[in-house]
C-alpha positions in Angstrom: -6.6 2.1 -11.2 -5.1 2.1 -7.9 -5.7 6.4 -6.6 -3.7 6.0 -3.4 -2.6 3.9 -0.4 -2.0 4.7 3.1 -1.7 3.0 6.7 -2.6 2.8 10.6 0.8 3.7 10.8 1.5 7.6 12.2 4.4 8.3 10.3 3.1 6.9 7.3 3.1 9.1 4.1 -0.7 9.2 2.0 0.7 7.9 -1.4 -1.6 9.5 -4.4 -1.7 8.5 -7.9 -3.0 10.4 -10.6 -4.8 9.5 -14.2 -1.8 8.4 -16.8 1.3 7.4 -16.4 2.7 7.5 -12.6 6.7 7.1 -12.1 7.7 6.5 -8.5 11.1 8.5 -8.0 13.5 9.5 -5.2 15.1 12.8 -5.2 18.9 12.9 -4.8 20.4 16.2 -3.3 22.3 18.8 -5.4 25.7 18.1 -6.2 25.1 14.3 -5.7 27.2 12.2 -7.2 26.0 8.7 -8.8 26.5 6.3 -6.1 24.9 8.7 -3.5 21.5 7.5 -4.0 18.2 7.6 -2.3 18.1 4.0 -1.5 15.6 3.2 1.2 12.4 5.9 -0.2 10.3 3.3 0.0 9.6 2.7 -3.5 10.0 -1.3 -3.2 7.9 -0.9 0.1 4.9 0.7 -1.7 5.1 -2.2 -4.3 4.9 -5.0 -1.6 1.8 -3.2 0.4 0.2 -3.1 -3.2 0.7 -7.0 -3.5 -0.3 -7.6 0.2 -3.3 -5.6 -0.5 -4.0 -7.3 -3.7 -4.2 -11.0 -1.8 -0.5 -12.1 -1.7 0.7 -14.7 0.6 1.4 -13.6 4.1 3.2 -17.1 5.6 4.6 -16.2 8.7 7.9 -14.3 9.1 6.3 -12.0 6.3 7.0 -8.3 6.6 3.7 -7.5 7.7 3.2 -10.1 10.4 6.7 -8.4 11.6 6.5 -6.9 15.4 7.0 -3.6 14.2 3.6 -3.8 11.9 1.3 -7.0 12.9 -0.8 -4.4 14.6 -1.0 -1.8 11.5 -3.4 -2.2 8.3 -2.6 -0.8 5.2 -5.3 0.5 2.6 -5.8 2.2 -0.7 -8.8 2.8 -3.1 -9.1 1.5 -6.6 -11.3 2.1 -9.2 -12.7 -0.8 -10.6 -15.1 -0.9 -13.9 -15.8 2.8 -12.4 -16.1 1.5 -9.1 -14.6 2.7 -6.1 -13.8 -0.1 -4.1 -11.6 0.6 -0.5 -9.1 -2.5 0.0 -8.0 -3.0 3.6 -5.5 -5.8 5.0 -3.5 -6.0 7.9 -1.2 -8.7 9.2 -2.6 -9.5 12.7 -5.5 -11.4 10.4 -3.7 -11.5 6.9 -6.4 -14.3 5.7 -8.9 -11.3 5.9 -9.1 -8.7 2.8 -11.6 -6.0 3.8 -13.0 -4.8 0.3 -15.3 -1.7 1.0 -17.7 -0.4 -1.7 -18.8 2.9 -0.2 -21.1 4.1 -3.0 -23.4 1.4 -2.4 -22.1 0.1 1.3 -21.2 -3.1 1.0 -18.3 -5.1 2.6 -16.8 -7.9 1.9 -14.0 -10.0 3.9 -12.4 -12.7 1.9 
């Protein structure tokens, strides 16, 4: 279960997920009509840090290797089998995966 994920970045916003079901929404203002959306929340932005986290390729030219975040890492905590395991990746090294077990302090880089 992934509980949240957050970045180096400043501005970043601390995304939290609860137990159950989880629906990522953006909120359009009163009197909006249907083509004024919300595009650009960041909901297909949270997905792709999820996948980078979770090992996907990171060739260059990626997002993350981009100038505006090769020097940021993004994180997030999961529970595992009851585990809580603390996955960090960034893309000045994307070939490393920090996985941090806190309970029990281990690391591993893959």
């Amino acid at each position: 279960m992934i509980l949240n994920v957050d970045s180096s970045i400043p501005t970043f916003k601390r995304v939290e997920f609860h137990d159950g079901l989880n629906v990522l929404l953006s909120d359009s203002q009163p009197g909006a009509t249907e083509k004024q959306t919300r595009n650009s929340a960041g909901k297909t932005s949270l997905v792709e840090i999820i996948n980078f986290l979770l090992g996907a390729d990171c060739h260059k030219g990626n997002l993350f290797r981009t100038d505006a975040l090769i020097e940021h890492t993004f994180r997030a905590d999961f529970l595992f089998g009851g585990k809580l395991l603390t996955v960090e990746r960034g893309g000045a090294d994307p070939s490393k995966i920090f996985i941090v077990n806190i309970a029990v302090g281990i690391l591993l880089v893959i």
